[in-house]
N, C-alpha and C positions, 0 to 999 in steps of 0.2 A: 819709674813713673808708669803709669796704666794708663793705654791709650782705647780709646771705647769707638767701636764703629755702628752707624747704625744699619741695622736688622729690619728686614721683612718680618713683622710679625706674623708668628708662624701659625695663627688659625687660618690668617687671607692668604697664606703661602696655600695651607690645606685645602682651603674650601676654590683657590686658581687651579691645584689639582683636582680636584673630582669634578670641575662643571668646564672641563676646558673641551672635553666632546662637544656637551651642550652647547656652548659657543659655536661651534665650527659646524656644526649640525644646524642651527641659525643662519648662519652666515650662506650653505648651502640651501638650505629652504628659498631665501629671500630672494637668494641667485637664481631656483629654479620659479619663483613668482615674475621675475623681471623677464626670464626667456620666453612663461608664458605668454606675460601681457605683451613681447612683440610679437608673436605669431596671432595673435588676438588681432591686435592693433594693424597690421601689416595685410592680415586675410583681408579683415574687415574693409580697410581702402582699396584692395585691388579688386572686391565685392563692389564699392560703389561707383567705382570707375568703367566696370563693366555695366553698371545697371546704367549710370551716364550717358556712354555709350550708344548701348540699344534703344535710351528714350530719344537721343538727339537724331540717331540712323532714322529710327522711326518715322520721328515731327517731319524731317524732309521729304519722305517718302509716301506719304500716308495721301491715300484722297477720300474725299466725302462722297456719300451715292445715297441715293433714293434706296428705301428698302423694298418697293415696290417692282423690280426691275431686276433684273442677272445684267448686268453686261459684259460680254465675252471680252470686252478691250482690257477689262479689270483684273482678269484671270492671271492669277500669279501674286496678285496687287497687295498695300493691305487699306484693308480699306474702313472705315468710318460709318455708323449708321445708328440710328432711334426707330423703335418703334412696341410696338405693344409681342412679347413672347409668348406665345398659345402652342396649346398640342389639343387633339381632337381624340387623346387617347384618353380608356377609364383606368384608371389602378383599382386594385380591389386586393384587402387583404380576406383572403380564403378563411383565415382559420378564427375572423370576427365576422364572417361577410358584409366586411362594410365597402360599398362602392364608390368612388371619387371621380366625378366625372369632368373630364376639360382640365385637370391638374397636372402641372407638371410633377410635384411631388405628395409624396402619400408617407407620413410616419403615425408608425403608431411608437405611442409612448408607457411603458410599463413601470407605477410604481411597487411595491412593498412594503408592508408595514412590518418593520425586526429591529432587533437590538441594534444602537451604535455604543461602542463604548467609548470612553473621556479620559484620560490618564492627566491627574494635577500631582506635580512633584511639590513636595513642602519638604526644605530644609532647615535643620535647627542644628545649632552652633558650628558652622562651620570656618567662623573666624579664627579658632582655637584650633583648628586641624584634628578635633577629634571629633568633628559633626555626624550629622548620616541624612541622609535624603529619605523620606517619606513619601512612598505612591501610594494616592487612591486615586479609585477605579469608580467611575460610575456609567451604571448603564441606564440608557435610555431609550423609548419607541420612537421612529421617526419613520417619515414616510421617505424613500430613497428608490432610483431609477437603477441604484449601482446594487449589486448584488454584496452585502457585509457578511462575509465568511466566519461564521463564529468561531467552528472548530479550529481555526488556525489562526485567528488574531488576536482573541481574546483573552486575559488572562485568568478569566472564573467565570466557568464557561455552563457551572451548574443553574439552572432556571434562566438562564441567557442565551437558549439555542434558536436560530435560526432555520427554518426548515428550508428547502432547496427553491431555488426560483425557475420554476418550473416552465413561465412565459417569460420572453424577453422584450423589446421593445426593437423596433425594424424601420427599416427606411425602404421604400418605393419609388422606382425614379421612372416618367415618364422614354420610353424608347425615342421620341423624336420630340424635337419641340421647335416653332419656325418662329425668324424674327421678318415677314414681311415673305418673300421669295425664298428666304436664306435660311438655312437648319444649323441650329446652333451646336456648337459641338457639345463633349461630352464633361468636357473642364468648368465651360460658363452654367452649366445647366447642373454639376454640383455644387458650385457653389451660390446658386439661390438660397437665399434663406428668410425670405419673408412670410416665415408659416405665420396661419393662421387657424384659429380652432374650429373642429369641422364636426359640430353635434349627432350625436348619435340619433336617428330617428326610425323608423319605419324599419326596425330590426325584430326576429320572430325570436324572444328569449329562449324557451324552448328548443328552437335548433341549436342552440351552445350550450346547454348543461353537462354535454359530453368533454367539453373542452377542460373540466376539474372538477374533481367530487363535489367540492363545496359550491354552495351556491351563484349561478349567474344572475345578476340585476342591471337594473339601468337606474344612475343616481345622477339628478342633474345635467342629462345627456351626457354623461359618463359612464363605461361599463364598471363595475364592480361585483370582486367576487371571493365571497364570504359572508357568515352569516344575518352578521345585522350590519350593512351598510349605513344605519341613519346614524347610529347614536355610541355604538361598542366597539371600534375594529379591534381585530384580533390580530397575534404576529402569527404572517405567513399571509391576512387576505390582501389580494391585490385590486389597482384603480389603473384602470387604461383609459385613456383619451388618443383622440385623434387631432392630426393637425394636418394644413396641405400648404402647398406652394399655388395658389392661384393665378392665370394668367395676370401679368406685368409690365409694363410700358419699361424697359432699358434703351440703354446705349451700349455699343459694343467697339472696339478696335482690333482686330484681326484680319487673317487673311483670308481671302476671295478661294477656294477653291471647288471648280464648276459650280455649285449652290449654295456649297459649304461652309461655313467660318472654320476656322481651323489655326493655331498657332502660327503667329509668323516667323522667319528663323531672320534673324539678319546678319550681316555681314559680320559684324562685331561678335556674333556666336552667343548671342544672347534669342530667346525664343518670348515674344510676346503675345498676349491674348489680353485683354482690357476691358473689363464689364463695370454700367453703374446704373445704379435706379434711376428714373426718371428720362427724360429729355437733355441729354449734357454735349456741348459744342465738344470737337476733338481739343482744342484747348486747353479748357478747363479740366478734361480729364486725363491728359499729360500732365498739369501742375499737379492736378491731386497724388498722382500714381509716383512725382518726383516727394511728395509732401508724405507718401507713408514711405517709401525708402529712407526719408531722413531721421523719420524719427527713431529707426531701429539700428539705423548710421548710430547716432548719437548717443543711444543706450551704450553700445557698445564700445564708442570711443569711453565714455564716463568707467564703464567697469575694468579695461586697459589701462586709464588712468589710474585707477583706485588701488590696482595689482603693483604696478610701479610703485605709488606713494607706501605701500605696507612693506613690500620687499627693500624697495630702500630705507625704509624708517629702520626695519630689523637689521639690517646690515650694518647702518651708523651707530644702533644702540648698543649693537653687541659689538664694534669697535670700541666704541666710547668706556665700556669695562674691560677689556681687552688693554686699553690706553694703559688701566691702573698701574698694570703688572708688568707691560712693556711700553717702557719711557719713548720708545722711537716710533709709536705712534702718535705720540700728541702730536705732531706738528700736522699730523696728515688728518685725525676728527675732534683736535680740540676745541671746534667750531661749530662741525656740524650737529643740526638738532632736527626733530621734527618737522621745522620751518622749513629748514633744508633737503628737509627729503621730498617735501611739497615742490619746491622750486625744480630741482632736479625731474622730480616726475613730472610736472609741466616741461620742462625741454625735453626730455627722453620723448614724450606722448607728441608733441608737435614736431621734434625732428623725424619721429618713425613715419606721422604722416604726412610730411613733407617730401621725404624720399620716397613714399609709394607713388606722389601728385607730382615728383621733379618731372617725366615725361611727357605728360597728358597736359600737365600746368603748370610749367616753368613761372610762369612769375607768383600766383599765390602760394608755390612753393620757395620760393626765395623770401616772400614775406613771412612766412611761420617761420624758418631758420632766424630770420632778423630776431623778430621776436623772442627765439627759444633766447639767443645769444643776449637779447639785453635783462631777461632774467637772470642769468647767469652775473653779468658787471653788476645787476641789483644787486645779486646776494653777494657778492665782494665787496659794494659798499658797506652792507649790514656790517660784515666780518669786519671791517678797518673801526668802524663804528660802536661795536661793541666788544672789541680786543681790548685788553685793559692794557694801561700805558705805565710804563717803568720812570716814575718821577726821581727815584733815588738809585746813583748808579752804586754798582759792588766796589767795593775797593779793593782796592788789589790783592792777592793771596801772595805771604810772603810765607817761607818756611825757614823756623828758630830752630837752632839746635840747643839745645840746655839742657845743660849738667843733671846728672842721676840724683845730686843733694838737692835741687830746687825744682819747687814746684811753680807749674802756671796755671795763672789765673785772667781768664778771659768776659770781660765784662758784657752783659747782653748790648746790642746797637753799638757798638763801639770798635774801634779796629786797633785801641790801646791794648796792651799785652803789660801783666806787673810779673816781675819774677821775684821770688820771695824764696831768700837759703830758706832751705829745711834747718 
């Protein structure tokens, strides 16, 4: 009698040898996405427990003052204050001589008129594995402040040249500029940004035709320079305008030193300096200062998240083929799915910041672990839920011995055996 076992068919035996790197090559990737996203995720919380920190040291510390006034009791302080920012200085950029007077800042802005070029990839059949990708290339005139390198970026590069940008565009920053008694430092005063456009008037043309062969004009209280401004620009003629920082009524929270505003350092080894437009209580501009921390908090916890749910999705999928080939995995992802890798990366993301908050905030961190853990008993209900259940048990396995003259014959669902002489 011919007894028949069965066989691995030998293409998926072949095709388990040649992608079994590939697998394990997955499997490490997914592993090296989940180590990221804790040091993401882990930075990120002891980033905002320190910013926590410095605003809370601060709020206690902080007093409010006249800006009209130094007081020497304050010296060291940090202290609070409104009022209108001025400097009595002029900027002047030399090489347009244009003069800005009472501004704190002076930019000038230079554009170009040159090629940009456009890359659209078109693919045709590549369902088939014998497609190809199609680049074209288009070039276009635009006016750009960023210098577009033709010789090097471009890929035809004939009638597309860009000539050199010869002017650039520049920033001016007033040397001093006072909020009341107090000179603000060097941090709040760049980051004003309330330009405004500053027209060109009462300029002698003639003194700047030195500045580029082609022609200097005034277009709309704008410089430009090249031939026909009105109607034709050419690549290579340039358009500069002027913009300033005007004096500005702010609020500021910083430290007192002799006249100074200056960064405060606090205990928590965090360094604060706090500026905003307008008239703003010390209050209100704590909440705000806590309300941009969160929102870059939050970015980041999402993209931590997102590294989790991919690295473990890739890890369960390339077990779950892995299973095929080795029986003594199903019991360990004959479950898990996508869904699961979701759940998982919600506990993974709330335990890492749980453990960053357990010292600082023992009890909202006791509540994200609650939480992580009753996702976890969810997704074990799912599993009980959608396990498929064995309505018919096996019957028992007996082993016949029978003679070399008869054959057996075993009928499908059935656990009846006939033996029939040859």
């Amino acid at each position: 009698m011919a007894i028949l076992y069965p066989n691995i068919d030998d293409e998926s035996q072949q095709t388990w040898n040649i992608h079994t790197k590939d697998y394990f090559k997955n499997i490490i990737f997914g592993t090296l996405l989940l180590s990221f996203s804790f040091i993401i995720l882990f930075w990120n919380e002891g980033n905002v427990i320190y910013q926590v920190q410095t605003l809370e040291e601060a709020e206690q510390d902080l007093v409010s003052i006249d800006t009209n006034q130094v007081d020497l009791f304050n010296e060291g302080k940090l202290i609070h204050l409104s009022g209108p920012a001025v400097t009595s200085e002029v900027l002047t950029d030399e090489k347009f001589k244009v003069n800005a007077n009472n501004v704190i800042k002076l930019k000038r802005i230079v554009e170009m008129y040159q090629w940009q070029e456009k890359q659209h990839p078109e693919s045709k059949g590549l369902f088939d594995g014998k497609g190809t990708i199609t680049m074209t290339y288009i070039y276009e005139k635009v006016w750009s402040s960023e210098y577009i390198n033709s010789k090097k970026n471009f890929k035809h590069l004939i009638n597309h040249k860009n000539p050199p940008m010869l002017i650039h565009s520049k920033d001016f920053i007033a040397k001093q500029a006072v909020l009341g008694e107090f000179t603000l430092s060097k941090g709040i005063m760049e980051q004003l940004n309330n330009y405004q456009r500053l027209p060109i008037e009462n300029v002698k043309i003639q003194e700047l035709q030195n500045i580029s062969d082609d022609k200097v004009s005034l277009k709309f209280g704008n410089f430009y320079i090249g031939k026909d401004p009105a109607h034709n620009p050419q690549i290579g003629d340039l358009r500069i305008r002027f913009e300033v920082v005007p004096p500005i009524t702010i609020s500021v929270i910083a430290k007192q030193s002799d006249s100074d505003l200056i960064p405060h350092q606090t205990r928590a080894a965090g360094k604060l300096e706090l500026f905003e437009y307008g008239t703003v209580d010390a209050k209100t501009m704590f909440v705000h200062a806590r309300m941009s921390n969160n929102s870059f908090v939050w970015f980041l916890r999402f993209i931590g998240l997102l590294l989790v749910f991919v690295g473990l999705g890739i890890i369960f999928q390339v077990l779950r083929i892995l299973a095929t080939v080795m029986p003594f995995l199903n019991s360990i992802v004959g479950y898990f799915s996508w869904f699961a890798a979701l759940i998982f990366a919600a506990t993974f993301t709330l335990d890492t910041i749980a453990v960053a908050w357990i010292y600082y905030r023992p009890l909202p961190a006791i509540i994200l672990m609650l939480i992580s853990l009753s996702f976890l008993f969810f997704l074990r209900g799912m599993q009980n839920i959608t396990k498929p259940k064995k309505d018919v048990q096996e019957a028992p396995q007996h082993t016949v011995l029978v003679p070399p003259e008869h054959t057996v014959i075993v009928r499908p669902n059935s656990s009846i055996q006939t033996i029939i002489p040859r």
